[in-house]
C-alpha positions in Angstrom: 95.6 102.0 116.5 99.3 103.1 117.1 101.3 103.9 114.4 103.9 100.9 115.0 101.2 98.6 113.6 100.0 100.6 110.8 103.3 100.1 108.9 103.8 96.5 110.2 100.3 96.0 108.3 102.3 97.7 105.0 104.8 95.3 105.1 104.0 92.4 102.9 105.9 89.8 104.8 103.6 90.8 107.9 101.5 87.8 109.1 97.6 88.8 110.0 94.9 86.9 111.6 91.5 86.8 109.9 90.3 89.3 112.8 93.3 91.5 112.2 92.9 91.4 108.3 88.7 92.4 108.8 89.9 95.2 111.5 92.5 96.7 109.2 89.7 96.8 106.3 87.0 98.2 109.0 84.3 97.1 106.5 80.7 97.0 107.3 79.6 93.3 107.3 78.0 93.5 103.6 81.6 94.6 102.1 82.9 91.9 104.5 80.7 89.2 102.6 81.3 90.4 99.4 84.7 89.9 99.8 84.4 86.7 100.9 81.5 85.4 98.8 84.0 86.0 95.8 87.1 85.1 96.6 89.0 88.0 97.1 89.2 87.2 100.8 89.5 83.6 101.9 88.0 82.6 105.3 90.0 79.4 105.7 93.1 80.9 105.7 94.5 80.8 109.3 97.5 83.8 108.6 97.4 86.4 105.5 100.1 89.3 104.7 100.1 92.5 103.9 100.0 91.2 99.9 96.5 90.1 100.8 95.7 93.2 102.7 96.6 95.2 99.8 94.7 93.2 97.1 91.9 93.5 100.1 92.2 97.2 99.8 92.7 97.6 96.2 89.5 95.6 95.7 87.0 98.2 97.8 88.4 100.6 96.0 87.4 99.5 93.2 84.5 98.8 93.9 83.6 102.5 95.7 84.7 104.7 94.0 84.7 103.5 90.5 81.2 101.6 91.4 82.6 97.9 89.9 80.5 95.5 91.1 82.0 92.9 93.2 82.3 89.9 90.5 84.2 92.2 88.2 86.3 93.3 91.2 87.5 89.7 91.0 87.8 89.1 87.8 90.2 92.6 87.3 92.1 91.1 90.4 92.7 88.4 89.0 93.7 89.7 85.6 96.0 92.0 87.3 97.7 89.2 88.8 98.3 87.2 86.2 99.7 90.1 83.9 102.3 90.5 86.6 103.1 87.0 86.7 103.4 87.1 82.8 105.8 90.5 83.5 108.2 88.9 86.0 108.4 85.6 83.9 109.4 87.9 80.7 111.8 89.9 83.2 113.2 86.5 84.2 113.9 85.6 80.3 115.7 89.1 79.9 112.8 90.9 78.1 111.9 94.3 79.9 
């Protein structure tokens, strides 16, 4: 892998296939599954960006190294997510 594409694959407004987002991962098939089988990753998607790549990432290492199993992966995911939503909506309204 060249070094061109490794920071195209940092930049969030990158567009990935579902091969290219599995080959950036290079997960074994189980971690591949897991992903899928809870949401984090979603097959049907035809093009994904380096948002999804990240939350990809951030979601194996949750699970490796602090041994989260893959359901509360999602759930923390999705927590995370919605705290920053509730962040930029405050920052929107002037509140920091």
């Amino acid at each position: 892998m060249n070094e061109r594409r490794v920071v195209e694959w940092l930049n969030e407004e990158m567009r990935l296939t579902l091969s290219e987002l599995r080959d950036a991962l290079a997960v074994s098939d189980a971690t591949w599954e897991a992903l899928v089988d809870e949401g984090i990753v979603d097959p049907v998607c035809d093009q994904f960006t380096g948002l999804d790549l990240r939350r990809a990432r951030q979601a194996i290492v949750l699970h490796e190294q602090l041994e989260i199993n893959w359901a509360g992966v999602a759930l923390i995911l999705e927590l995370l997510e919605r705290i920053q939503q509730l962040e930029a909506r405050l920052a929107s309204m002037g509140y920091h």
